[in-house]
C-alpha positions as CSV (number, residue, x, y, z in Angstrom):
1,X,103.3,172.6,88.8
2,X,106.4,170.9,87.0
3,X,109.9,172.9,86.6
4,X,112.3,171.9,84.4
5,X,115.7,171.8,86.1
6,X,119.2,170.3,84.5
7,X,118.0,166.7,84.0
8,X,115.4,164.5,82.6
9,X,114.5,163.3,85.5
10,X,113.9,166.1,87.6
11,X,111.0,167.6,85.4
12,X,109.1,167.0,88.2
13,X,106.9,168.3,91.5
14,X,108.9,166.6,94.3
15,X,109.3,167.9,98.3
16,X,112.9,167.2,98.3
17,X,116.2,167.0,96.5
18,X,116.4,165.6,92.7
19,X,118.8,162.7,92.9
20,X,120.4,163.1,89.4
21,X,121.0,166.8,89.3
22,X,120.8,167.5,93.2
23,X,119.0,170.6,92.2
24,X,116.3,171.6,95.5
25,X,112.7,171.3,94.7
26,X,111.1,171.6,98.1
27,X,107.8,172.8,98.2
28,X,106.9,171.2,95.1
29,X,104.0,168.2,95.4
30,X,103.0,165.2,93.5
31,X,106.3,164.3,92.2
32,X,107.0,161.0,89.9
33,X,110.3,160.9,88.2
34,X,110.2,161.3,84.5
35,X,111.7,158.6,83.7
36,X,109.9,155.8,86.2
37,X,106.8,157.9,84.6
38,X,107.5,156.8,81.1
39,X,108.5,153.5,81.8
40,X,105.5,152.4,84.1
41,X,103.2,154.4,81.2
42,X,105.3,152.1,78.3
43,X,104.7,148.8,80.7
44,X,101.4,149.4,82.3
45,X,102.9,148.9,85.6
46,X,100.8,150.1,88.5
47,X,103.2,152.2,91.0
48,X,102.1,150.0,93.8
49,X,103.4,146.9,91.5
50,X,107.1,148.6,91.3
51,X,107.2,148.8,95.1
52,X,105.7,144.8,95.9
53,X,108.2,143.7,92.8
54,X,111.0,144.1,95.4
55,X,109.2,142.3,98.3
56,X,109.2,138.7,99.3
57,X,108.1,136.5,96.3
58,X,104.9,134.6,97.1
59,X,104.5,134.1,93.7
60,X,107.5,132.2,92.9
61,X,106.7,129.0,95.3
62,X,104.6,125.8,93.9
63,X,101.3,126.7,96.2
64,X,100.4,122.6,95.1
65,X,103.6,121.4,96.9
66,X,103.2,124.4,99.8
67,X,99.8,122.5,100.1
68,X,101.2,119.0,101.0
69,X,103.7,120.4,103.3
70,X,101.0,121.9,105.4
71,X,99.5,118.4,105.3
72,X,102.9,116.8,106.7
73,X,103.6,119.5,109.1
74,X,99.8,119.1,110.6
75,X,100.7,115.5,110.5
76,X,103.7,116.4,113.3
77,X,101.4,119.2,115.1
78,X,98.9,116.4,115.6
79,X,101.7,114.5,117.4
80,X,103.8,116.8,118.9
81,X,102.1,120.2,118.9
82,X,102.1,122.8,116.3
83,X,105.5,124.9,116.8
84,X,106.6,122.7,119.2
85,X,110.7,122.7,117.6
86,X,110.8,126.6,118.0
87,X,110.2,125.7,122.2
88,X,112.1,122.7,122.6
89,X,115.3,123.0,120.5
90,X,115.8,120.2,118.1
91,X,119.1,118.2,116.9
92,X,120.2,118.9,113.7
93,X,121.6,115.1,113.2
94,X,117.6,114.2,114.1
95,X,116.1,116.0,110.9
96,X,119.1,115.1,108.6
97,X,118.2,111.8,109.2
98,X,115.0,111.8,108.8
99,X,115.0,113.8,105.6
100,X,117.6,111.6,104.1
101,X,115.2,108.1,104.7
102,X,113.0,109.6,103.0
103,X,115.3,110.6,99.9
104,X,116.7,107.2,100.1
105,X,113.9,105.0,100.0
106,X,112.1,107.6,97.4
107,X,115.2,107.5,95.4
108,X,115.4,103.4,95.1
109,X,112.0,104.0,94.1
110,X,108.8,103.9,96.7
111,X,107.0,107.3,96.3
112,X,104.3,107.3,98.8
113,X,105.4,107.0,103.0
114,X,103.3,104.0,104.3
115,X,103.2,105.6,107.5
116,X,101.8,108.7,106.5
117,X,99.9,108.1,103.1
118,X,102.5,111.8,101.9
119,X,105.1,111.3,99.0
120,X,108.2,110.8,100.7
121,X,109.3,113.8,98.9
122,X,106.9,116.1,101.3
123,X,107.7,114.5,104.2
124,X,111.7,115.5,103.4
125,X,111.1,119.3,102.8
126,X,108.8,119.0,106.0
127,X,112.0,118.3,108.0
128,X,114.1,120.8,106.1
129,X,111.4,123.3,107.1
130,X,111.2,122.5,110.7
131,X,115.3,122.2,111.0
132,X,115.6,125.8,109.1
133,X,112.5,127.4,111.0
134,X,114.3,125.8,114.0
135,X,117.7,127.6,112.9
136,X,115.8,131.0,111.8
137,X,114.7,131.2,115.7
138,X,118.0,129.7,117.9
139,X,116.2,126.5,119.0
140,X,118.8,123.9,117.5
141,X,121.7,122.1,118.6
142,X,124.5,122.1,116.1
143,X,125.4,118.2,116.5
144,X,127.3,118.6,113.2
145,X,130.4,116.8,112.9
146,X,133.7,118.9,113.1
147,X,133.9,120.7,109.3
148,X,135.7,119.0,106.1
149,X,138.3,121.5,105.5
150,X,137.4,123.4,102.5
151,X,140.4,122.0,100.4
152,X,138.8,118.5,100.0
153,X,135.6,120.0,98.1
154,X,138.1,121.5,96.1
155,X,139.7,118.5,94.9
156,X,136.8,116.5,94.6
157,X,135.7,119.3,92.1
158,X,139.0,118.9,90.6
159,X,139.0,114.8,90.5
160,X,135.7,114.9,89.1
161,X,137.0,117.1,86.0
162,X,139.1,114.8,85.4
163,X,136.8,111.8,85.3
164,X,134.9,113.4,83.0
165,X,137.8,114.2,81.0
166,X,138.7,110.7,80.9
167,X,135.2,109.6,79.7
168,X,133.8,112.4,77.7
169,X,131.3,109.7,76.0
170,X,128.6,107.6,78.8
171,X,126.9,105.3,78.5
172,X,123.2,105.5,79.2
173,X,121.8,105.1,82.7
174,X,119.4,102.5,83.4
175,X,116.1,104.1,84.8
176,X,112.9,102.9,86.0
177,X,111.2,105.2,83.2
178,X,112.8,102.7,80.3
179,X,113.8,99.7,81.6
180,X,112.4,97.1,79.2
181,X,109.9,99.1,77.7
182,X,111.9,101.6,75.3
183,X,112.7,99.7,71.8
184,X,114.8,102.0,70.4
185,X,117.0,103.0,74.2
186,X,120.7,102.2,72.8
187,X,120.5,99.6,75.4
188,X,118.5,97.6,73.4
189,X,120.4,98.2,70.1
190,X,121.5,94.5,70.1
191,X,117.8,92.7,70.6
192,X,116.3,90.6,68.2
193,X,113.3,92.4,65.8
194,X,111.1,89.9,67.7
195,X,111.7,91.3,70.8
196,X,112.2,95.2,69.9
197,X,108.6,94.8,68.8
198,X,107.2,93.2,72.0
199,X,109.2,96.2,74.4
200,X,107.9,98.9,71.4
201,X,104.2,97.7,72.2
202,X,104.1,97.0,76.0
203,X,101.8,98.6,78.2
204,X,103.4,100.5,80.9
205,X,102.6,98.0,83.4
206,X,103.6,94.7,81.5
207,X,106.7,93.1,81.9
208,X,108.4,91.9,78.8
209,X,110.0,88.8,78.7
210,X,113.2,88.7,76.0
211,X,114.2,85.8,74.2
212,X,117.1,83.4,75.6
213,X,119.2,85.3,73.2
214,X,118.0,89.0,74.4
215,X,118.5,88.3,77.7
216,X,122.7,87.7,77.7
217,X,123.3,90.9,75.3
């Protein structure tokens, strides 16, 4: 049975209290809201769907990358035992380290840890996940240094404005992705046609040697 009360919403058979117009509808069963009705009906939106929406999002985490994390954190249960950091608190300087080496040596170009066989990449979210899981249960010591003070973030925002400012116009980075390969990289504006040809043709793994000329521009 649905009764029609002072709202939209309301046209409706629930046990309790409507919300918008506070008019009392106990006794009355099956109740939907109106309008959450019409809009699951206009999206095809299962009512179960509305309520997991608002739940942890699975769905929103690379399940490829999740994947080679498990690998790396086996890895360290192998050694150590799986869970081992949430019974034997762990030092926060210990994982920043870690996670860092791998960022460094991944950044200056190595992707794959010869130790392990993992990107470097997965082993550094491994530590983050250990140090954060380690956090999430109070079995870490806080070996942080004393804190900046707040200001000094500030004014590095600040200085770096002003940089920028300075410089609105850079100049192009030199990546691993173009170096001598990309003919027409401002970079290599000033090269002869002989050798903008040869870097416009190279295979990705040849090496192209410029010109005596090429090479002091």
């Amino acid at each position: 049975m649905a009764i029609k009360h002072n709202c939209m919403t309301c046209e409706t058979d629930d046990p309790s209290k409507c919300a918008t117009c506070e008019q009392d509808v106990t006794g009355l069963t099956n109740w939907t809201p109106k309008s959450t009705e019409n809009k699951m009906e206009q999206k095809g939106v299962n009512p179960k769907d509305a309520v997991g929406s608002a739940k942890n999002p699975h769905g929103c985490i690379s399940r490829a990358v999740l994947a080679e994390v498990g690998l790396a954190m086996m890895e360290g249960s192998r050694k150590y035992g799986r869970h081992n950091y949430r019974v034997a608190p762990v030092r926060a300087e210990v994982y920043f380290n870690a996670c860092n080496r791998h960022l460094d040596v991944w950044w200056e170009g190595e992707n794959i840890d010869p130790d392990s066989g993992l990107p470097h990449l997965t082993k550094a979210i491994a530590s983050l996940f250990v140090i954060r899981d380690a956090i999430i249960n109070g079995s870490w010591y806080d070996d942080r240094p004393p804190k900046t003070p707040v200001k000094h973030w500030e004014w590095i925002k600040k200085a770096t404005a002003e940089v920028l400012k300075k410089l609105p116009e850079s100049k192009p980075p030199y990546t691993e992705s173009d170096h001598g390969k990309t003919s027409d990289h401002p970079r290599h504006s000033g090269y002869c046609p002989k050798c903008r040809e040869a870097i416009k043709n190279a295979k990705a793994w040849e090496v192209v040697i410029l010109c005596k000329g090429c090479k002091d521009v």
